[in-house]
DOFI-575217 format. One line per 8 residues: number of its first residue (from 1); for each residue x, y, z of N, C-alpha, C. Coordinates in nm, 4 decimals. Layout:
BEGIN
NUM) X,Y,Z,X,Y,Z,X,Y,Z; ...
//
This chain:
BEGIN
1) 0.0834,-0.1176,0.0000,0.0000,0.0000,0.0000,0.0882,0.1245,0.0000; 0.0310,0.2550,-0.0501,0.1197,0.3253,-0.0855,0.1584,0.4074,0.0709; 0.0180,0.4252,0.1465,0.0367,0.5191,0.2845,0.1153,0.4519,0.4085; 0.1088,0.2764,0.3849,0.1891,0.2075,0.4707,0.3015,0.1658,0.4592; 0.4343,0.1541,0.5437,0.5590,0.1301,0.5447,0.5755,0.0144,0.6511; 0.6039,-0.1260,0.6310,0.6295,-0.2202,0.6645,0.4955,-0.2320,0.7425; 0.5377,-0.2326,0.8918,0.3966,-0.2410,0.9893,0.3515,-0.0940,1.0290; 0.3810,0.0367,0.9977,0.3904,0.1755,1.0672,0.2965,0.2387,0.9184
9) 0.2009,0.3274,0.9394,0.1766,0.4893,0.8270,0.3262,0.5176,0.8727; 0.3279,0.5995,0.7515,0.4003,0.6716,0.6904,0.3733,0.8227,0.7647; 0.5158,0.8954,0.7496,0.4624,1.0461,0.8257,0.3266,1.1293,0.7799; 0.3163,1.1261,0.6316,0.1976,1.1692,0.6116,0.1045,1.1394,0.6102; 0.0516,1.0090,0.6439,-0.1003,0.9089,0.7114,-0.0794,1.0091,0.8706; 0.0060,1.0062,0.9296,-0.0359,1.0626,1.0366,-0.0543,1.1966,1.0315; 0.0222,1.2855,0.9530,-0.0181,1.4402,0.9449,-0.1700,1.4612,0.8651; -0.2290,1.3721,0.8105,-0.3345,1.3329,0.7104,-0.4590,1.3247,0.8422
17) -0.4283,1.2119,0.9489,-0.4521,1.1701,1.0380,-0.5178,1.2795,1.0987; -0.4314,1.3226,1.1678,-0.4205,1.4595,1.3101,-0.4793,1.5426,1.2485; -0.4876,1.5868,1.1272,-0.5399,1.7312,1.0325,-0.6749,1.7309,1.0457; -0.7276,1.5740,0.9864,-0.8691,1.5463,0.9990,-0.9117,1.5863,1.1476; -0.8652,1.5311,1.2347,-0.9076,1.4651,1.3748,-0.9210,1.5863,1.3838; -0.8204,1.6826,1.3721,-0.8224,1.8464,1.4278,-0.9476,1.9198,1.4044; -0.9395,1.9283,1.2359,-1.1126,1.9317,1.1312,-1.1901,1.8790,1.1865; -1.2239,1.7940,1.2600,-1.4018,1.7723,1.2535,-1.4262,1.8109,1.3949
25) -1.3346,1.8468,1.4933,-1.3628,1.8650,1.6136,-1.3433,1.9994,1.6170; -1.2708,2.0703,1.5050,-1.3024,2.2157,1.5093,-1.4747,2.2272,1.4295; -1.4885,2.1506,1.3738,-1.6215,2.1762,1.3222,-1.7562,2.1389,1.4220; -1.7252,2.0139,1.5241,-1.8107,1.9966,1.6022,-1.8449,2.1434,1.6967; -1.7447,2.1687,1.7457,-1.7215,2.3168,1.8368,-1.7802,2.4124,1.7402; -1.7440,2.4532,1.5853,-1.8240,2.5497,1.5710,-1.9696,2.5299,1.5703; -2.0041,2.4281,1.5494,-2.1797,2.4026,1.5396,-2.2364,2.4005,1.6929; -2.1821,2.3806,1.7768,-2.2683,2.4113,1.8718,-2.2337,2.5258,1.9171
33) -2.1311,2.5905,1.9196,-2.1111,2.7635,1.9099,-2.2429,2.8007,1.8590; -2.2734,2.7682,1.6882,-2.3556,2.8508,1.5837,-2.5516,2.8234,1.6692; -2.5347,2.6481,1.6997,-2.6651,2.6380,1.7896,-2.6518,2.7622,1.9148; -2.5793,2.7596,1.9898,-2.6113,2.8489,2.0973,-2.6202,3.0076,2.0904; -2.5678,3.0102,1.9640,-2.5834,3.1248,1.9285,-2.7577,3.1881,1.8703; -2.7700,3.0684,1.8237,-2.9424,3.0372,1.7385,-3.0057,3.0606,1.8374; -2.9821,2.9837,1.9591,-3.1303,2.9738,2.0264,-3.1163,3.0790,2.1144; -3.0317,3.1722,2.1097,-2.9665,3.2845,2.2212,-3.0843,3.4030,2.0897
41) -3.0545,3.4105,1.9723,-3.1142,3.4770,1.9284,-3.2480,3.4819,1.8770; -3.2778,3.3646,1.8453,-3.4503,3.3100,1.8564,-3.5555,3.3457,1.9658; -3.4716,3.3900,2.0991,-3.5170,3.4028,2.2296,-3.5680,3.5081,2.2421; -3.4872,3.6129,2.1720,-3.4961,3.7282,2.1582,-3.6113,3.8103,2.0416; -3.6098,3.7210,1.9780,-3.7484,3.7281,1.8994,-3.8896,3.7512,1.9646; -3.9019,3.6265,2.0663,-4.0357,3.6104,2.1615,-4.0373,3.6806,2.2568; -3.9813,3.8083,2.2974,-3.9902,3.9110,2.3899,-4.1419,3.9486,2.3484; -4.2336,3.9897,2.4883,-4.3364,4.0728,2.4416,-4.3071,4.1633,2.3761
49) -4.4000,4.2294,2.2804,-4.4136,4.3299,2.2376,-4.4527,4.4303,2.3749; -4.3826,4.5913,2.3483,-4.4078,4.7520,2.4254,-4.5535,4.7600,2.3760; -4.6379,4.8212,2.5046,-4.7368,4.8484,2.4464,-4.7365,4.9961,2.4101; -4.8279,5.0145,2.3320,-4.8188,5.1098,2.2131,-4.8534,5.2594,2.3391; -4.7586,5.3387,2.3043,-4.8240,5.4977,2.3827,-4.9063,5.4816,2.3718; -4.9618,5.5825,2.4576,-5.1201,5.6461,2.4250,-5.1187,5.8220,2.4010; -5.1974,5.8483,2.2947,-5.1897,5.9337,2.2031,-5.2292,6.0735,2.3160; -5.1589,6.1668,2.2863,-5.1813,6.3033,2.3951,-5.3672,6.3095,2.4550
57) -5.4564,6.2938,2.3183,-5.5767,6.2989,2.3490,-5.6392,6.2057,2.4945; -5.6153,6.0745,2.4433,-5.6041,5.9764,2.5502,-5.5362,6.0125,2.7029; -5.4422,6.0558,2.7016,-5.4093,6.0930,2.8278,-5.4585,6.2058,2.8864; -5.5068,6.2568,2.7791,-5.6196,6.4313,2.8553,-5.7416,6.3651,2.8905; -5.7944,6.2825,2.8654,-5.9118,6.2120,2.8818,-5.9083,6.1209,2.9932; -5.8000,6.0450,3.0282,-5.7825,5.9797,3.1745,-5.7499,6.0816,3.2766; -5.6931,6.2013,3.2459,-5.6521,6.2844,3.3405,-5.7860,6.3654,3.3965; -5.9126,6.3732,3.2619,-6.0161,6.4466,3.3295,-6.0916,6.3567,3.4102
65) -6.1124,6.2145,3.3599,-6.1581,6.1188,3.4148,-6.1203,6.1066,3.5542; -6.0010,6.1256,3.5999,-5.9621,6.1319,3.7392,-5.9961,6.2493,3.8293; -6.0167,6.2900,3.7463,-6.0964,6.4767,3.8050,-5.9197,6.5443,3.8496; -5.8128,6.5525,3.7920,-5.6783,6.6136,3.7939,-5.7423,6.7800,3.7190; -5.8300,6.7342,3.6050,-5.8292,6.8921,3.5256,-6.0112,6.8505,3.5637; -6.0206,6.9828,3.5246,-6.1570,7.0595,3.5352,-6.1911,7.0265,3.3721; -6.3558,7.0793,3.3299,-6.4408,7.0698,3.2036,-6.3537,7.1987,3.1158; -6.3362,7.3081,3.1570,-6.2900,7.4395,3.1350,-6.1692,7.3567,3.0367
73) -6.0748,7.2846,3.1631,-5.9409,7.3026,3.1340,-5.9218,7.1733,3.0211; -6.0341,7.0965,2.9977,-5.9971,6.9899,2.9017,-6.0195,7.0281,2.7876; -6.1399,7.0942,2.7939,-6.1598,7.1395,2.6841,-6.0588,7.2486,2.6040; -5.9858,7.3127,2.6455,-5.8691,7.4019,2.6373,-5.7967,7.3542,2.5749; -5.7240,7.2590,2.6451,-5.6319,7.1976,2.6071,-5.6355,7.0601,2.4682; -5.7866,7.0273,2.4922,-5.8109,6.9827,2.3374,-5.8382,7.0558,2.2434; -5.9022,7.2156,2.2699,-5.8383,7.2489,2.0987,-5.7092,7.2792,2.0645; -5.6552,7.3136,2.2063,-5.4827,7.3180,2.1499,-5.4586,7.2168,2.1150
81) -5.4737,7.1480,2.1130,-5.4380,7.0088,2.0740,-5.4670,6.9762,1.9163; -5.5996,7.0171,1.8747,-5.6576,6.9904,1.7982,-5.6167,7.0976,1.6940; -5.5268,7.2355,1.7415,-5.5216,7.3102,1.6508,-5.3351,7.2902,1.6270; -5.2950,7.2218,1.7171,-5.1459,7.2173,1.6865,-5.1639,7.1178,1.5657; -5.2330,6.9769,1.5814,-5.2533,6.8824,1.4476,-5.2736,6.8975,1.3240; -5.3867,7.0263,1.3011,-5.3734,7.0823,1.2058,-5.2953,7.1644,1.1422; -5.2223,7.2758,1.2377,-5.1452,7.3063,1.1873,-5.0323,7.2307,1.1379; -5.0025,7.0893,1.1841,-4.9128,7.0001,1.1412,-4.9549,6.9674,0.9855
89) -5.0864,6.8992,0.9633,-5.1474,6.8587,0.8630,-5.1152,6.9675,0.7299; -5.1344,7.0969,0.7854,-5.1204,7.1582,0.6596,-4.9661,7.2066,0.6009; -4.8471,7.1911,0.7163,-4.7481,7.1732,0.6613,-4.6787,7.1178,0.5179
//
């Protein structure tokens, strides 16, 4: 055989050898690196969702609801409200 010498491989069956052995156990290590990396970032996917603000109007409306502002003062402050939007709109 060409890789064997009497009863012994030859130096390069064993550098052939060790190269592989080296290769697939560097490859085992990167794949479960690349898994832990997967399921580290998959995880991060299934975070609840933030719930969404609530829009300036909405919070003038829980604030009168709590009796914090007066009828006077909500109303005030929703046409400012209502007139800052427009003036946005027509920008």
């Amino acid at each position: 055989m060409m890789y064997w010498w009497g009863d012994q491989m030859s130096g390069w069956g064993w550098a052939m050898m060790s190269l592989s052995s080296i290769a697939f156990w560097a490859l085992v290590i990167a794949a479960i690196v690349a898994l832990v990396r997967y399921t580290r970032t998959a995880g991060a996917d299934r975070r609840p969702e933030q719930p969404a603000r609530p829009r300036p109007e909405q919070l003038l409306a829980e604030r009168y609801a709590r009796g914090e502002i007066d009828e006077a003062e909500y109303e005030r402050r929703l046409d400012t409200l209502d007139a800052g939007a427009s003036d946005r709109s027509s920008r």
